[in-house]
C-alpha positions, 0 to 999 in steps of 0.5 A: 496497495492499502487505502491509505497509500492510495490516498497518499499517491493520489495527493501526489498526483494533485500536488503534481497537478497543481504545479503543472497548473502553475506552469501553464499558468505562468506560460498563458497568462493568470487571467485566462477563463481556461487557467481560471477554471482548471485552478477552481478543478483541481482546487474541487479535486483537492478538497474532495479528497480531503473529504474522502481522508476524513470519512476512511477509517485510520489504519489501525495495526493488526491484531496479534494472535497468540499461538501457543506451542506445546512443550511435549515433544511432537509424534514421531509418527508425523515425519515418517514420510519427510526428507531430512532437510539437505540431507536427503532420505535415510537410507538412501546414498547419493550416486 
């Protein structure tokens, strides 16, 4: 995974996170000491990770690098040793 996903699953899971928290807070009561401190957590969470997003560098596209393919035809000599793709070695018949 590149940073960038990495980032973005881990907001996912904050997002997650946060609606679970929701949940319990819905379940238990809004004014609890316990709810209240797990908000302030993820809350804590959140912002780090939006710091983290703005101090990564922006994934920037890969650089292109340019082969250039002579027009001359290639030594012969070079697949003297290769199979015909599919075709099997010459000389050679099938059983």
């Amino acid at each position: 995974m590149s940073l960038h996903e990495e980032l973005t699953a881990a907001q996912r899971c904050l997002d997650d996170l946060a609606r679970t928290i929701g949940r319990l807070e819905a379940a238990v009561g809004p004014g609890t000491l316990e709810i209240r401190r797990v908000r302030t957590d993820s809350e804590h969470l959140r912002e780090s990770l939006a710091l983290l997003r703005e101090c990564t560098p922006a994934a920037k596209p890969a650089e292109r690098e340019w082969i250039t393919v002579p027009d001359q035809p290639y030594d012969r000599s070079l697949w003297t040793d290769a199979d015909d793709e599919g075709l099997g070695v010459q000389g050679r018949h099938a059983p």
